[in-house]
MDAnalysis code that builds the backbone (N, CA, C; Angstrom):
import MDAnalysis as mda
import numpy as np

u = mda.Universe.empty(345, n_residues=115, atom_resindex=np.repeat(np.arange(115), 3), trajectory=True)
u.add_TopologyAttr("name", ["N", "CA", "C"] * 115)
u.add_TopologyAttr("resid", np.arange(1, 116))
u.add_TopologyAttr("resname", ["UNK", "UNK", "UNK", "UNK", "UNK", "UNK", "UNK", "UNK", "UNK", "UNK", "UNK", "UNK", "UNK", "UNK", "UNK", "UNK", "UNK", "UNK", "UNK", "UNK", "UNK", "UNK", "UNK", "UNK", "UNK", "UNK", "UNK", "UNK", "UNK", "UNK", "UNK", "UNK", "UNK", "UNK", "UNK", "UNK", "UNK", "UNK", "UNK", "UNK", "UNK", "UNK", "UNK", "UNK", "UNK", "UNK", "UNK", "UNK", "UNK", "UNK", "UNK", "UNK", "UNK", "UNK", "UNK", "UNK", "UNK", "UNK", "UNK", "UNK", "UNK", "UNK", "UNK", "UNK", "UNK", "UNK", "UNK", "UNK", "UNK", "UNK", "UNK", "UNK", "UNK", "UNK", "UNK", "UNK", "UNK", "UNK", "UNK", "UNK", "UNK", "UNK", "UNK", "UNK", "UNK", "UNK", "UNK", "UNK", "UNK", "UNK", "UNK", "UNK", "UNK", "UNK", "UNK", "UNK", "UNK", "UNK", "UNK", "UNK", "UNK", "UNK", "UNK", "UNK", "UNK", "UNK", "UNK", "UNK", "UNK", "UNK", "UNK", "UNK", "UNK", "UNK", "UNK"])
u.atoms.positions = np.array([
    [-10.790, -6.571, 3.473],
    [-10.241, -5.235, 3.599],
    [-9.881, -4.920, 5.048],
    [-10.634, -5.404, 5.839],
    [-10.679, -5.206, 7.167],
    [-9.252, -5.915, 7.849],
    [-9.064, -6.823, 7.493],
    [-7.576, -7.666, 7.916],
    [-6.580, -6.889, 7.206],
    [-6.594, -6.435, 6.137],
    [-5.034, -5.514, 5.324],
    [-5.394, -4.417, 6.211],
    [-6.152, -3.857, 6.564],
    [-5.953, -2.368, 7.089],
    [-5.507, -2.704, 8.580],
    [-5.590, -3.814, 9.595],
    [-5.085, -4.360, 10.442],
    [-3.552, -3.999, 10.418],
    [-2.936, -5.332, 9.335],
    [-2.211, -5.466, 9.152],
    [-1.190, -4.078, 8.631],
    [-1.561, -2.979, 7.803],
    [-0.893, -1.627, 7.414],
    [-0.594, -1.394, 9.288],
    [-2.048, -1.000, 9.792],
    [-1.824, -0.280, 10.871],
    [-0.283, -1.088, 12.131],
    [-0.575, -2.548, 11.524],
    [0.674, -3.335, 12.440],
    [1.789, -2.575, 11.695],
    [2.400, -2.194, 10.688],
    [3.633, -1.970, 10.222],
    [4.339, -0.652, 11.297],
    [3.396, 0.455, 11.213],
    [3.859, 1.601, 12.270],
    [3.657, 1.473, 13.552],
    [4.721, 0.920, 14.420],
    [4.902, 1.175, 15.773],
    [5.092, 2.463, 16.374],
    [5.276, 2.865, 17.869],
    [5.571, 3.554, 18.341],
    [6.709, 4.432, 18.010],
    [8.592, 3.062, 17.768],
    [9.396, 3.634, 17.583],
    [9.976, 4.163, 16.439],
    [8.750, 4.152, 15.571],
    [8.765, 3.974, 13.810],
    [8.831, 6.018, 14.196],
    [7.663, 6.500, 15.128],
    [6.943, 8.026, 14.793],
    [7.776, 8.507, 15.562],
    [7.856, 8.035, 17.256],
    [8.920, 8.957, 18.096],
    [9.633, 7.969, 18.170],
    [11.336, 8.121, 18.032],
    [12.380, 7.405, 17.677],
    [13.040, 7.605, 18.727],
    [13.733, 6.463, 19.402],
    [14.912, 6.354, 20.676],
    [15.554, 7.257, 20.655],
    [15.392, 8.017, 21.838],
    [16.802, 8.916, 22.445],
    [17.957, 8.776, 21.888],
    [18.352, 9.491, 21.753],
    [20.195, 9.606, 21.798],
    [20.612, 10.522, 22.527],
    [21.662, 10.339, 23.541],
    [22.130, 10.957, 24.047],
    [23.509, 11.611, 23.446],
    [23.815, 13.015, 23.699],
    [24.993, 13.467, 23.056],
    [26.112, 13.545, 24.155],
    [26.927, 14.003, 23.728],
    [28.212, 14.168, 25.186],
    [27.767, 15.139, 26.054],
    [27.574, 15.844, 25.922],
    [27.377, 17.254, 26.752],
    [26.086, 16.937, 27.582],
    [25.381, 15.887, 26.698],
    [24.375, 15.124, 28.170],
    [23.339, 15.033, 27.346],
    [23.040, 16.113, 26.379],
    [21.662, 16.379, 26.058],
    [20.553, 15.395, 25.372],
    [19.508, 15.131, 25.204],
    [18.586, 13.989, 25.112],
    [18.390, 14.463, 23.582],
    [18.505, 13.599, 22.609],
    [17.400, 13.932, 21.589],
    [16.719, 12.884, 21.187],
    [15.065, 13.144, 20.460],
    [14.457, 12.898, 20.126],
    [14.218, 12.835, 18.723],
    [14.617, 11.735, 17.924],
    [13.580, 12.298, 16.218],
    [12.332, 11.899, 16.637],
    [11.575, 12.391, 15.689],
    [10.110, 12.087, 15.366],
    [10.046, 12.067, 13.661],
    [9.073, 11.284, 13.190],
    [8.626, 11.679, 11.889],
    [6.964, 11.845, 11.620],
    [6.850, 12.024, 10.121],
    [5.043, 11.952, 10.359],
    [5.055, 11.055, 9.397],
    [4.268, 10.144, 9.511],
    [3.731, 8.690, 8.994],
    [2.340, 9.396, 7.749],
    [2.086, 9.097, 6.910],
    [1.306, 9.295, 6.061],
    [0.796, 7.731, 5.610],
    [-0.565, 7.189, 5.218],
    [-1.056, 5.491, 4.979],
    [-1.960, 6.162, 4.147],
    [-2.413, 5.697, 3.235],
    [-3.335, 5.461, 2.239],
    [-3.358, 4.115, 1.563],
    [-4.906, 3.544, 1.480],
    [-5.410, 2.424, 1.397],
    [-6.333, 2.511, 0.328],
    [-6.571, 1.966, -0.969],
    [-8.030, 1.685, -1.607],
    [-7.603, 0.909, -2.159],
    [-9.090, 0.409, -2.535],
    [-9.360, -0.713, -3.040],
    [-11.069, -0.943, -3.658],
    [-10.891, -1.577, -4.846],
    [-12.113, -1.459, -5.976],
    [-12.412, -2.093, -6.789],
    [-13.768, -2.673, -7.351],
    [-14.058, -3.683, -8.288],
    [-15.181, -3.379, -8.986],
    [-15.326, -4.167, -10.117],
    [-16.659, -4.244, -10.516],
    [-17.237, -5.281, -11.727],
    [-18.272, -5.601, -11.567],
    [-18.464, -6.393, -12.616],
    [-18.798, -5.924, -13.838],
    [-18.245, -6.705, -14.694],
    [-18.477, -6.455, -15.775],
    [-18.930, -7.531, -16.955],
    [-19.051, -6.994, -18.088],
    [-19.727, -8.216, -19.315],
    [-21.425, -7.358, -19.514],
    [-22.378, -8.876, -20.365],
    [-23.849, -8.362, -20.631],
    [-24.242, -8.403, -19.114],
    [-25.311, -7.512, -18.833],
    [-26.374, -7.043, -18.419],
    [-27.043, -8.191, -18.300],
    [-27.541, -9.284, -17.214],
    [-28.238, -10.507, -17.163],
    [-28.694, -11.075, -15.970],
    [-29.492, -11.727, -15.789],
    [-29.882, -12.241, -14.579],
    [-28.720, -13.489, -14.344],
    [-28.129, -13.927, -13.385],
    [-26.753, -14.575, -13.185],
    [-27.821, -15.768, -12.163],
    [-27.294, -17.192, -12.725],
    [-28.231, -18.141, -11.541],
    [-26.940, -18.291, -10.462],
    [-27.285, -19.017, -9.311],
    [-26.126, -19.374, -8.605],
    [-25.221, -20.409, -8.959],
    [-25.346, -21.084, -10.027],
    [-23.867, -21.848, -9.962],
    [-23.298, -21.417, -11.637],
    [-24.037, -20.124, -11.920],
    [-22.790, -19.545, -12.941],
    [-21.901, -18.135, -12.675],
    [-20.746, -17.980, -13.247],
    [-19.973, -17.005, -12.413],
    [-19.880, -15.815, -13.568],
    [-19.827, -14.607, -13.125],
    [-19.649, -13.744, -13.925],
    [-18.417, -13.130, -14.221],
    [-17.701, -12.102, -14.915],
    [-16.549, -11.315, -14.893],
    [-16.443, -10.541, -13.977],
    [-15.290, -10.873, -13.315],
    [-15.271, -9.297, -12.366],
    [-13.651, -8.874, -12.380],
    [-13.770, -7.599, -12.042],
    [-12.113, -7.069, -12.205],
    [-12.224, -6.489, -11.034],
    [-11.058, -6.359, -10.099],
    [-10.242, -5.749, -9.220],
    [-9.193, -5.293, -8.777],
    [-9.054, -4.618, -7.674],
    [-7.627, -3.939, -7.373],
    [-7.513, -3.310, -6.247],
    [-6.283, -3.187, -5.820],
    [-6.272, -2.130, -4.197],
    [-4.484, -2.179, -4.292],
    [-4.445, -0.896, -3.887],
    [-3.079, -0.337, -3.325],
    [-2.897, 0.370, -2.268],
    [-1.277, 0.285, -2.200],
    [-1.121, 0.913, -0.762],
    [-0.039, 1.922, -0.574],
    [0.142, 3.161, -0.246],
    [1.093, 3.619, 0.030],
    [1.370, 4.234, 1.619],
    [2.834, 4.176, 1.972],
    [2.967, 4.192, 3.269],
    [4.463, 5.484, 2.830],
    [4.443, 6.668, 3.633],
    [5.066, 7.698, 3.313],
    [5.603, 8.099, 5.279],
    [7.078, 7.703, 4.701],
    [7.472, 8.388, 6.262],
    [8.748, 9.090, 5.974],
    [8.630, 10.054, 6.973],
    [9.464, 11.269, 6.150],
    [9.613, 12.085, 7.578],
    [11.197, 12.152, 7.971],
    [11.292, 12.904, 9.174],
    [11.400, 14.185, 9.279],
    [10.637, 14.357, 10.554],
    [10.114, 15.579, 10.578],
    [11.008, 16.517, 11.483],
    [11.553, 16.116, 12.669],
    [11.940, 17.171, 13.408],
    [12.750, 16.271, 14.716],
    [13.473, 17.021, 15.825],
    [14.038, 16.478, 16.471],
    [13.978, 17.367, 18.220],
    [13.425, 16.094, 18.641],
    [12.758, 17.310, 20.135],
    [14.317, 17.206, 21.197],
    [15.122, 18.513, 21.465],
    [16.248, 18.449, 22.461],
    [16.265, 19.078, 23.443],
    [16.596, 18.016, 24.447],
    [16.261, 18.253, 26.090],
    [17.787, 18.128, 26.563],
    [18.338, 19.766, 26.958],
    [19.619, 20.150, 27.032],
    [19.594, 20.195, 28.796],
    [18.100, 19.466, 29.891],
    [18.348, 19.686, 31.379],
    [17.970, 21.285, 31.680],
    [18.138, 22.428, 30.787],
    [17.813, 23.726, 31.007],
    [16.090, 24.155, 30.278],
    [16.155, 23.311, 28.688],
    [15.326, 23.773, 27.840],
    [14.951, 22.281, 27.409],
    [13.885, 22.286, 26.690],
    [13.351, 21.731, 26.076],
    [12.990, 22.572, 24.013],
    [13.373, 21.973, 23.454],
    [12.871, 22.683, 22.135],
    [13.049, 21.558, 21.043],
    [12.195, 22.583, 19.900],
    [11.613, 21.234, 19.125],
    [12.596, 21.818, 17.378],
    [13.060, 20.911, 16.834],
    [14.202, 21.435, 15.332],
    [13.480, 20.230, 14.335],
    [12.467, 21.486, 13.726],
    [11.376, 21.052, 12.381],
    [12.870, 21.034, 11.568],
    [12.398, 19.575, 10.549],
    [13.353, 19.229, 9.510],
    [12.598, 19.986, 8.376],
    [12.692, 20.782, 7.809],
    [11.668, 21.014, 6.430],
    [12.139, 21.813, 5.213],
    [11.439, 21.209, 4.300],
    [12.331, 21.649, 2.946],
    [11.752, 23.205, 2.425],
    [11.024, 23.855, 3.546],
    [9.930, 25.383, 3.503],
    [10.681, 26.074, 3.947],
    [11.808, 27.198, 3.074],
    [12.829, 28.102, 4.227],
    [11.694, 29.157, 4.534],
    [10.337, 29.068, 4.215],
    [9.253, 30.358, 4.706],
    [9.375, 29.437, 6.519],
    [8.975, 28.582, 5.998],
    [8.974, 27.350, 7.937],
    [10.393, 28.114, 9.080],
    [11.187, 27.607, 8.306],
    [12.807, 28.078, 8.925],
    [13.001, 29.599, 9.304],
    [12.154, 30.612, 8.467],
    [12.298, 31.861, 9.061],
    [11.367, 31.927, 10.022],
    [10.081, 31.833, 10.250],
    [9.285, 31.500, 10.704],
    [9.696, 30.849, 12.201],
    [10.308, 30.091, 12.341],
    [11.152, 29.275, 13.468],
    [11.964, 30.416, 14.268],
    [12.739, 30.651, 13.197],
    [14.025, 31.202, 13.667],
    [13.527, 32.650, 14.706],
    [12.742, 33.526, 13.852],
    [12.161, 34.794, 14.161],
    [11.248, 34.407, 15.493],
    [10.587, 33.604, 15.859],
    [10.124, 32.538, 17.313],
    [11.013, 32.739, 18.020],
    [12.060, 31.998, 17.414],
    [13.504, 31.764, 18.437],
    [14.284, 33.293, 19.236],
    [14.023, 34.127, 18.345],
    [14.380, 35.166, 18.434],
    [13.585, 36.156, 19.408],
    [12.251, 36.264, 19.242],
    [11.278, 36.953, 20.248],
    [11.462, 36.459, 21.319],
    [11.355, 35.028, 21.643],
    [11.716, 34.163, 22.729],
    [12.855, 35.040, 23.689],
    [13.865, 34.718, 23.069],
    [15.182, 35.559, 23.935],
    [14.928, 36.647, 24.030],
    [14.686, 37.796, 23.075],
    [14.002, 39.145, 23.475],
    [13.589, 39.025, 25.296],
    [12.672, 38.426, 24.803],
    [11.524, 38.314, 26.124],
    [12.027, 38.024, 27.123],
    [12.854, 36.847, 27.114],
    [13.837, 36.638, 28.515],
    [14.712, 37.668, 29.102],
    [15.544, 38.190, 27.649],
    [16.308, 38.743, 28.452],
    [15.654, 40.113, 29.162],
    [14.767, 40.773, 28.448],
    [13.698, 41.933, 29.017],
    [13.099, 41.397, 30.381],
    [12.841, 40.270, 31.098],
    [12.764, 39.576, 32.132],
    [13.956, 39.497, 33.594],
    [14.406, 39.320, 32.525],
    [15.896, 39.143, 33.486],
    [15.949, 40.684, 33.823],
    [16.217, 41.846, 32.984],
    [16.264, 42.615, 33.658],
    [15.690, 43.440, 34.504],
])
């Protein structure tokens, strides 16, 4: 078990979660990211009569283990040289108002600053 869970953890690299830059024309940097989700089990047991077993006879046994690996992007961090900000991908328009209404106090606040 100890070598497969090795081996899962080898599949997700670095550039798997935060993903290479791209640069756009206007200059600006972006970033995807996603979130990685792993789940691992694995299980057995013997089965048949109830018996004292010597060592060179073998008994029934059944087993199993699965794996699922869930990556699913999440958002995209853009560095415009002025700002830095982060654009959640999500299928929650409660998330998106939530964002937006952020986005919105934000500027409030600046511009009440500025003046």
């Amino acid at each position: 078990m100890e070598k497969t869970a090795e081996r899962l953890t080898g599949l997700i690299d670095v550039n798997t979660v935060i993903g290479k830059p791209v640069f756009s024309a206007s200059g600006a940097q972006i970033i995807p990211f996603t979130k990685v989700t792993m789940g691992y089990l694995s299980g057995g047991g013997e089965y048949g009569e109830v018996k004292a077993i010597k060592d060179d006879e073998c008994f029934p046994f059944a087993g199993g283990a699965g794996t699922v690996v869930n990556i699913k992007p999440a958002g995209f961090l853009i560095d415009d040289g002025k700002e830095c900000r982060v654009v959640k991908v999500t299928d929650d328009p409660l998330d998106g108002l939530i964002e937006k209404a952020s986005e919105l106090v934000g500027k409030i606040i600046k511009s009440n600053e500025a003046e």
